[in-house]
N, C-alpha and C positions, 0 to 999 in steps of 0.2 A: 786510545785509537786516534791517528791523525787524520780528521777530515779534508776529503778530498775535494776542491773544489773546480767545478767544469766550469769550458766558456761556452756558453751557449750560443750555439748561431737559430736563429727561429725561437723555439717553443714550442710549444702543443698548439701549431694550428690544427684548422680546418682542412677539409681536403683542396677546396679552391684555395683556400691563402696556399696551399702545398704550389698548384698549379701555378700559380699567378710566379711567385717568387723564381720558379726550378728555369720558368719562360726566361727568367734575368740569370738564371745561373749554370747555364751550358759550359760555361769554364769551368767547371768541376765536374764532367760526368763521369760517371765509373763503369765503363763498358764492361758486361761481365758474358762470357762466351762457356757453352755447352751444354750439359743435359737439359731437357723439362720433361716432366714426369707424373704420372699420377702415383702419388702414395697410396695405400691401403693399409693403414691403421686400424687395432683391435677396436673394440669400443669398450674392451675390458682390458686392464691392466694385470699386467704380470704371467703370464701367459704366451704357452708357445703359437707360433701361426697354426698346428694343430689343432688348439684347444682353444683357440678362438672362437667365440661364440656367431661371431659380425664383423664386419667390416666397417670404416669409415675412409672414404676414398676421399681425399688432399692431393693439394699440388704441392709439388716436390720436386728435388732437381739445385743440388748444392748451388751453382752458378744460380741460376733462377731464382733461388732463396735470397741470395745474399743483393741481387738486383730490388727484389722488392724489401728486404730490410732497406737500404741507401734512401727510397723513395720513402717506406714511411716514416723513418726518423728527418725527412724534410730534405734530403739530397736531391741531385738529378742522377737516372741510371737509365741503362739501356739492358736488354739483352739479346744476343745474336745465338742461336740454334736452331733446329729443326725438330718439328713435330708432324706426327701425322695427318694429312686429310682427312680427319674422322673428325667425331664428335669429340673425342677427347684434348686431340690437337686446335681445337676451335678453342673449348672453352679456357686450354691454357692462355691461350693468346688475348683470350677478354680478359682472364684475371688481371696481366699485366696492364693492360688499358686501366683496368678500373682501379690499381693501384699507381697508377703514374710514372708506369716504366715505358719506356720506346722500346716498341713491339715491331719498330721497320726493319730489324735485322734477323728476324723470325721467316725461315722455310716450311713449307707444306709440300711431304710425300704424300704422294698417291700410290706410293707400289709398296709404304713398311708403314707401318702402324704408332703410334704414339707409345711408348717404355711404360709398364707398368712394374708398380715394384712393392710386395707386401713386406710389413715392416713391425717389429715387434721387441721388445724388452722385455724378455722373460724374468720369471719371479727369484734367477739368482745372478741377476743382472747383466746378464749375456743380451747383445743386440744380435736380433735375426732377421734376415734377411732373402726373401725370392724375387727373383729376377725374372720380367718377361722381356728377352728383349732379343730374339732368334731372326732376322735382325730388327732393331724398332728403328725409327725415322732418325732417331738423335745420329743415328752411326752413320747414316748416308750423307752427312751434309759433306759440297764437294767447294775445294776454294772456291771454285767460280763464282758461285751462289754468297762467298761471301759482300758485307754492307761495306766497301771500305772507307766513303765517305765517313760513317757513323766512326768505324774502329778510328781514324784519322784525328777524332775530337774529343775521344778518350785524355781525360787527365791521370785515368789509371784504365788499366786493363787487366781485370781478373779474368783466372782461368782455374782448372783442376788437371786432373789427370785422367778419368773415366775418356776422353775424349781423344786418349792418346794411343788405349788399346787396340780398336782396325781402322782401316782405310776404309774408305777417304775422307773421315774425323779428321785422324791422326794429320795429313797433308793441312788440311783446314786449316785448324788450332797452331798449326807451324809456321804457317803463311801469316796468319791474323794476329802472331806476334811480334813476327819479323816487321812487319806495319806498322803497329804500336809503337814499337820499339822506335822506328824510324822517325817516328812523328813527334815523340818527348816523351811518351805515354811514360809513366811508373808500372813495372811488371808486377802482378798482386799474384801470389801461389797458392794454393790449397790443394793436397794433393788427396785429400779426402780419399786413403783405401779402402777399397770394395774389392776384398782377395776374390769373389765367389768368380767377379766378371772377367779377370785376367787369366791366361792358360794356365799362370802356373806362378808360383811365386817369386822364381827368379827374373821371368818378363816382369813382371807387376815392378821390383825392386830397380830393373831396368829401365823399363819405362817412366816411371815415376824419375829417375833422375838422371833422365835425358836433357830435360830443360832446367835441370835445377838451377846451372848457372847462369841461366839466362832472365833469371827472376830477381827483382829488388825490393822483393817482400814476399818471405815464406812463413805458414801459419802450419804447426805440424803439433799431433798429440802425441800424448805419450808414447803409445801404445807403434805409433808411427819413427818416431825412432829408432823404439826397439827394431821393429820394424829394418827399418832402412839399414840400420847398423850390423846387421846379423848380430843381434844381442848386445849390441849397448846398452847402458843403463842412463836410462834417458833421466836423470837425476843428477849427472854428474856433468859440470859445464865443462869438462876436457871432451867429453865424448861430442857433448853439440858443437863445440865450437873446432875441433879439430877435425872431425866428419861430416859436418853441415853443412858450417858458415861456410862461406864464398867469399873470392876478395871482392867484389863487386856487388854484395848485398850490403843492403841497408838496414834491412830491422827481419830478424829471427823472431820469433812467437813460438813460445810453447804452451799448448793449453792446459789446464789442469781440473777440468771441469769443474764442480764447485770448490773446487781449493783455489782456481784466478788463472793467473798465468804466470811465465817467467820473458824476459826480452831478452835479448843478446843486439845489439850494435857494436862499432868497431869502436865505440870509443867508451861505450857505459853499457851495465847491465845491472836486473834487478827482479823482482816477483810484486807483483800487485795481486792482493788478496780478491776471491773471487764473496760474491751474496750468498747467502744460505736463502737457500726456500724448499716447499716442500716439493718435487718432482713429478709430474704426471708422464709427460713423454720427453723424452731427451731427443726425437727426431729433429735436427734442423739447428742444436742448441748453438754447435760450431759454426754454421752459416749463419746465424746472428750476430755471433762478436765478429767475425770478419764482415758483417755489413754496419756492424757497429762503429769496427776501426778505421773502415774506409771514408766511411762518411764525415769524419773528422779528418783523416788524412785528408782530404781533396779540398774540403775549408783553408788546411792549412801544411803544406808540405816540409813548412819550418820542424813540424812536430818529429821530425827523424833526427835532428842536431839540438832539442830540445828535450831533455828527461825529464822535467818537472811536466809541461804539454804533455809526453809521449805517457806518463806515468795517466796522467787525467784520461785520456783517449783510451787507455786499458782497462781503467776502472768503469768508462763510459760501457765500454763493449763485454766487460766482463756481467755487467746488468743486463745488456741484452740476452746475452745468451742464458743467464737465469730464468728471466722473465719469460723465455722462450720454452722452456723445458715446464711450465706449469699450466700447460695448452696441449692438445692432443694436435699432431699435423705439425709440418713445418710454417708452410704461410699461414695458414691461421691464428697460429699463435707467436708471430712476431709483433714486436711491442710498439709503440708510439714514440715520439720522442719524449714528449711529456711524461708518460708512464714508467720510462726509463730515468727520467730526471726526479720524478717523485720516490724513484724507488731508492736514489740514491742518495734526497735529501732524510730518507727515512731511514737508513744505513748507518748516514754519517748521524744520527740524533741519539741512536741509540748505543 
């Protein structure tokens, strides 16, 4: 096995050394825009939401995730959505405080409620999923409301897809990229499907690649291909790279959960192997490595015309999202930088 070796920017600080530094590093933040949510997690594994005995309520919300992975592997991030005037839209917006995301581009409805979403990995590996969201806060956000200052200082700008399904989201997230875009920002893509919330599968496949070509970094699963392709075989790099890629993308992702990932760019591609560990919840795993990636990306933007970098930055984020899936909850069990870096001197040892 060929050890991979990372460059490290930080370490395993402290939460202050996190603050002190991020106050010097507004040129790298990673604006990330749409859902926040509360999860409801089993507190027993492998089990339908039926047969669930309990609940454990987590903050959740792919964007939201991936803003607080950036923060605590030592990045600067933002994020911009709406949540409810309730208690539950309060306490999302402390979580972000208290992990070191800028919460100024965060809305409070008073007339839809905060998204709630139960969430489960049954015992034959099927991810299940209930939606409360008839309509919840996330969906009302209106341009107006958006932070443009903030999207303006974006060194990247993630986004997903949930946010594209109704109005006045949808205008939002169009507006707040057209910004981006205008301003230098790097277009980050996740289009993270959620068939239950779309009318039907052909919007969902529509919607989802509406903006594809306006992204210069998409992250897509397997299962998501298939997906998009009407039965591609998401194994085969004629199918990604002739239905995918864009002439205007820079780095393709495909994830392969603990098998790693695969890359496609216009000039190299390649597979970096994923960590073995044991699995508790896979909720969030994918919004780890893309707050894995990003956080490296925005250190260093060379890392797109560099494969040996871009190969290190895979293997960084492919830890993340291990490390992530043996924590029940999405934010909860995202990792440290440190914890990430130990796991991966423990990798290359063995």
């Amino acid at each position: 096995m060929i050890p991979i070796k990372l460059r490290i920017v930080g370490g395993g600080e402290d939460l202050l050394g996190d603050m002190n530094r991020k106050s010097a590093n507004m040129d790298s933040l990673v604006v990330c825009f749409g859902e926040f949510l509360i999860d409801f997690v089993p507190t027993v594994g492998g089990v339908s939401l039926a047969e669930a005995p309990a609940f454990k309520k987590a903050p959740g919300g792919a964007p939201a995730n991936v803003a607080v992975c950036v923060s605590r592997l030592g990045g600067s991030s933002a994020f911009i959505g709406k949540v409810g005037d309730d208690e539950f839209g309060h306490m999302l917006a402390n979580i972000l405080k208290e992990n070191c995301v800028d919460n100024t581009g965060m809305r409070f409805d008073q007339s839809a409620r905060t998204a709630l979403a139960f969430v489960t990995l049954r015992a034959d590996g099927e991810r299940e999923f209930l939606f409360f969201r008839h309509p919840s806060a996330d969906m009302r956000l209106h341009e107006s409301e958006l932070d443009i200052n903030l999207i303006n200082k974006a060194k990247i700008f993630h986004c997903g897809s949930i946010s594209l399904i109704e109005e006045p989201c949808r205008s939002a997230q169009l507006a707040a990229m057209t910004i981006a875009k205008k301003s230098g920002s790097i277009l980050s893509y996740d289009p993270n499907l959620r068939l239950p919330l779309w009318p039907s599968a052909e919007a969902a496949r529509e919607g989802i690649m509406s903006i594809w070509e306006q992204a210069d970094l998409i992250k897509v699963s397997e299962d998501e291909i298939t997906f998009l392709t009407e039965g591609g075989d998401p194994y085969d790099d004629n199918v990604v790279m002739n239905k995918l890629f864009h002439p205007n993308l820079k780095l393709l992702i495909v994830t392969e959960g603990s098998a790693g990932c695969r890359y496609y760019t216009k000039a190299f591609k390649g597979r970096v192997p994923g960590i073995k560990v044991k699995a508790v919840d896979t909720t969030g795993a994918g919004d780890a490595f893309v707050g894995g990636l990003l956080s490296s990306l925005a250190s260093d933007l060379n890392i797109f015309q560099d494969e040996k970098g871009l190969r290190e930055a895979l293997a960084f984020a492919n830890a993340c999202g291990a490390l992530t899936v043996t924590g029940r909850g999405a934010i909860p069990a995202l990792p440290t930088k440190q914890a990430v870096v130990d796991a991966l001197t423990q990798y290359n040892a063995s």
